[in-house]
N, C-alpha and C positions, 0 to 999 in steps of 0.2 A: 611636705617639701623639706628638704634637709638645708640646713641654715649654709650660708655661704661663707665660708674661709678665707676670704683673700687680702684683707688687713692684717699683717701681721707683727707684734711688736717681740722681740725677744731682747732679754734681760740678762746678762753673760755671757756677751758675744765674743768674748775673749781669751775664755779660759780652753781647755781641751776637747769637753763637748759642745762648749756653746760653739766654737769656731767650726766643727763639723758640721753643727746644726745649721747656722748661717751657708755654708759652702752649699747643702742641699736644697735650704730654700732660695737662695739667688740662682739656681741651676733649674728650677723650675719656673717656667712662664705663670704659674698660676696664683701667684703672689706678690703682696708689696709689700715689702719688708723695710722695717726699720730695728733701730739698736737704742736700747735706753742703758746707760751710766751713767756713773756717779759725775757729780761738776768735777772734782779732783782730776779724774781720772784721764793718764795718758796716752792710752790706748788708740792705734789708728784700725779701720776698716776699708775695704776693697772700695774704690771709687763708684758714685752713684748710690752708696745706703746712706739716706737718713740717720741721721744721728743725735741723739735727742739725751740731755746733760738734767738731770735731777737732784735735789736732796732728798727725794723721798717724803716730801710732805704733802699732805693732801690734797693742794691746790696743784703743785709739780706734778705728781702724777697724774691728775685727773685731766692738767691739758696736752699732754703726752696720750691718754687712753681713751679720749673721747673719739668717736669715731671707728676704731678701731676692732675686730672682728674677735683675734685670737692672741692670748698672751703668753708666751713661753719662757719659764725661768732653769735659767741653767747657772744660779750660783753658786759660789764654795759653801762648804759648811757652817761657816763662821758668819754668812746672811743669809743663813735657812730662814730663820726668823722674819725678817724683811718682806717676807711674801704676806702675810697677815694683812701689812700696808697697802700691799699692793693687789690683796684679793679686793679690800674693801672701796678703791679705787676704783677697779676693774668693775666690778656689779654696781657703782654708782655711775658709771660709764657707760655703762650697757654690751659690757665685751661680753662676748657669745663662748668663749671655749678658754679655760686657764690649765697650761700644763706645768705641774710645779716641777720644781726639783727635785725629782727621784732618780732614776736612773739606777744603777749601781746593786745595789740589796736589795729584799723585799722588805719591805717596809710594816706591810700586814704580819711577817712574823714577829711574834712576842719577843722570841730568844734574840733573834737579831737586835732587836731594840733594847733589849736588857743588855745585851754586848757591848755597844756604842752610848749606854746612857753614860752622860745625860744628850750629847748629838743627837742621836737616833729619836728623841723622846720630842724633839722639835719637828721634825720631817712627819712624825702620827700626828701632835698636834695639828700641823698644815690640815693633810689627808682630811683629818675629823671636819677643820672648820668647813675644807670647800663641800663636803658632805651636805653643810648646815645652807650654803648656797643655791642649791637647789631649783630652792622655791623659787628665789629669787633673779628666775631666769639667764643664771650662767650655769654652766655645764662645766666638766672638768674632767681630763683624762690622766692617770698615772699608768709609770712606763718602767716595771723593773723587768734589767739587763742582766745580773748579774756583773764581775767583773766587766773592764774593758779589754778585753783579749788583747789586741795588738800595742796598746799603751803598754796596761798590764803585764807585760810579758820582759820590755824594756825597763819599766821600773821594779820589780822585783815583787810583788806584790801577791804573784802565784808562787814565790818560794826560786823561783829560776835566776842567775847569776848571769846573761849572756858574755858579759866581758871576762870572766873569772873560771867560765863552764863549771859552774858547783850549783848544786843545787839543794834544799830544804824540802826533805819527802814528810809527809803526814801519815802514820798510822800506815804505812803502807804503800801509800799513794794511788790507791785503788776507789775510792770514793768519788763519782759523776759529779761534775759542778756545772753548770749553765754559765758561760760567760758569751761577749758578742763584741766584737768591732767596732770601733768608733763608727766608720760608715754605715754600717748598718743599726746605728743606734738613730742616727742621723736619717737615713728612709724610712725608720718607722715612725720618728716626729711627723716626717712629712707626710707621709699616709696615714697617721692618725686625722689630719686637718683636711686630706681628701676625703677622709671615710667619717663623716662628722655624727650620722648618727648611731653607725655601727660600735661606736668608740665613746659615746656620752655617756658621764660618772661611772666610767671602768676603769679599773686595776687591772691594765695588760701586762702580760710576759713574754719575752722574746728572747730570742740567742742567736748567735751565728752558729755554733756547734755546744752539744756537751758532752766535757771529755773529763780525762782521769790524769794525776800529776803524773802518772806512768805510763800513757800514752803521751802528754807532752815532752815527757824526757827522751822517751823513743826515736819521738823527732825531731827533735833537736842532738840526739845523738849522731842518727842518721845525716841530717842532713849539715853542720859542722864537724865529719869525719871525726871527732874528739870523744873520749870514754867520758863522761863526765864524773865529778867528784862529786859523791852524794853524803850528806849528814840526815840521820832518821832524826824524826822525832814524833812527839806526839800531842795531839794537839791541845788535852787538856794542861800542860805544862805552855802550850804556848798562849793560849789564856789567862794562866797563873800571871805569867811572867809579861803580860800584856799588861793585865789589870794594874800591876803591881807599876809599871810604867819600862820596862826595861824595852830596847832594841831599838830601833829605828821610829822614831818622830813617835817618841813618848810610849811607845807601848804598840801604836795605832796598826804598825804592819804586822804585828803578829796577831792583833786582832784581828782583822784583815782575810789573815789566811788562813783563820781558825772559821772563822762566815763561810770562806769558800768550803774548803775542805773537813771541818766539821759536822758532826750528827745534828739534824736536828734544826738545822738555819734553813731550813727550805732551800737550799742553793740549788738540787737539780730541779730544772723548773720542767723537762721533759715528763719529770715522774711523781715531782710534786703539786704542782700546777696545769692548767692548757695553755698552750704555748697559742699567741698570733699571732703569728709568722704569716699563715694560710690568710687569715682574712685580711691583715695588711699587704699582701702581696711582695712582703720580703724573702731575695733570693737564698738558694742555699748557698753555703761558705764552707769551706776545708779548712781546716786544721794545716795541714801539709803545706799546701799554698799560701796560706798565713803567714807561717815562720819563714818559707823559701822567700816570702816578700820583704819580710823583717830584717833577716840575714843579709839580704843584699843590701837595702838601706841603710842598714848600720857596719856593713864592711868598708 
C-alpha cells in the first residue's frame, strides 16, 4: 500500500519556488499544508496556512514535524546546509517523504559541482545523507529542472536582456539546455507526493521545453518585432571570468550560463538523462507561448 501524503509541511514558502510550490498545493484538495520560518522572519502568507515560526533547534523542529507526512525545502543557497537539521528531525518524527532543495541544476553531475564549489558541494552533501536515511524509514525524492525558464528569462540568467533587447550567445548558441517553468516545477512537487512510491529515493528530471539560445532569440525576435543586439562569446572565457569573480553577483551569472549552455554539465536532460514528465503527468509547455506570456506581463 503506498504511504499516504497529506500532511504537508514546506520550508521556503517565500521565496520564488517555494511561493509557486505553496500556490499548487493549496489549489489541490489533497493536502494540508503548513509553512515553517524562521521567528525573525516577516513574511505573510494567503489566509488559512498554518504558520509555524522556528530556530531551528531540535526540540522547534521536532514539534513542528511531529505528525506530519511530507517535508518540502525550497531554501536559498546560503541554508542549504539547514536541511541536515531538519532531515534528522524529520526521521525522529517519523515524516514519510523529504524533498530537499534541488531544483535548478543536476546535482549528480560532478562538473556542475565543481562549477558552484564550494555551494554545489552542500546540496551532494544533502543528497548523500538522505541516501544514508533510508533504513530509517524516510524516503526522499530529488527534482532537477534545470533553469527556471519564465523567471530566468526576466532575470537574465540565459544571457537574454528583455528591457535592453541584447543578448549574450555562447559558442554559437546552438547547444539544447533543459529548462522548465516555475508552474510546472510546482506540479511536479505535487505529483511527486501523489505518486509516492513511484518517486521513493529518486533523482527525477523534468522541463517544460529544451531549447537552444538561438531558438530563444528567434522568439523573442519574432515576437518583440525588434532585431536584437547580440555579443558572442564563449563560454570557457565565461568560466574564466566567473571563477575569477567578475560580472553580475560575483561571478555567479556567468557561471550560471556556462551550466546551461556548456559542454559537459548534463544540462540537456532530454539527451542526457530520462525525463518524468510521463510518469508525473506534467503537461506539455511551448516556448512561444511562454515569452508571448512574458512579453505581455512585463509590457
Amino acid at each position: 500500500m503506498a504511504p499516504t501524503m497529506k500532511k504537508v509541511v514546506l520550508i521556503g514558502a517565500s521565496g520564488n519556488i517555494g511561493s509557486s510550490i505553496l500556490s499548487a498545493l493549496t489549489s489541490s484538495p489533497k493536502f494540508e499544508v503548513c509553512v515553517l520560518t524562521r521567528h525573525e522572519s516577516k513574511n505573510t502568507f494567503p489566509p488559512g496556512i498554518a504558520v509555524f515560526k522556528t530556530d531551528y533547534s531540535p526540540d522547534s523542529l521536532a514539534e513542528v514535524l511531529q505528525g506530519q507526512d511530507a517535508v518540502i525545502c525550497a531554501l536559498a543557497h546560503d541554508a542549504w546546509s539547514t536541511q541536515i537539521k531538519i532531515i534528522d528531525a524529520a526521521v525522529k518524527a517519523g515524516v514519510k517523504r523529504f524533498i530537499p532543495s534541488e531544483y535548478g541544476n543536476n546535482t549528480l553531475n560532478a562538473k556542475v559541482v565543481e562549477l558552484f564549489s564550494p555551494k554545489m558541494d552542500v546540496k551532494a552533501e544533502v543528497l548523500e545523507y538522505l541516501k544514508k536515511q533510508e533504513g530509517n524509514g524516510m524516503s526522499w525524492t530529488g527534482l532537477a529542472t534545470g533553469g527556471f525558464f519564465d523567471w530566468g528569462l526576466k532575470t537574465g540568467i540565459f544571457g537574454f536582456n528583455i528591457d535592453t533587447h541584447t543578448a549574450t550567445i555562447y559558442d554559437g548558441g546552438h547547444r539544447p539546455f533543459s529548462v522548465t517553468n516555475l508552474n510546472q516545477v510546482a506540479s511536479a512537487v505535487v505529483s511527486i507526493l501523489s505518486h509516492p512510491n513511484e518517486t521513493a529515493n529518486h533523482y527525477l528530471y523534468i522541463d517544460s521545453f529544451t531549447v537552444t539560445q538561438s531558438e530563444i532569440l528567434s522568439v523573442l525576435e519574432k515576437e518583440t518585432g525588434k532585431k536584437w543586439t547580440v555579443e558572442e562569446k564563449k563560454i570557457n572565457d565565461a568560466i574564466k571570468e566567473g571563477k575569477e569573480g567578475k560580472g553580475e553577483f560575483g561571478g555567479a551569472m556567468l557561471l550560471l550560463h556556462a551550466s546551461f549552455m556548456g559542454e559537459g554539465f548534463g544540462s540537456d536532460y532530454r539527451k542526457d538523462e530520462v525525463l518524468a514528465n510521463g510518469m508525473l503527468g506534467l503537461p506539455k509547455q511551448d516556448l512561444t507561448d511562454t515569452v508571448k506570456n512574458l512579453l505581455s506581463e512585463t509590457a
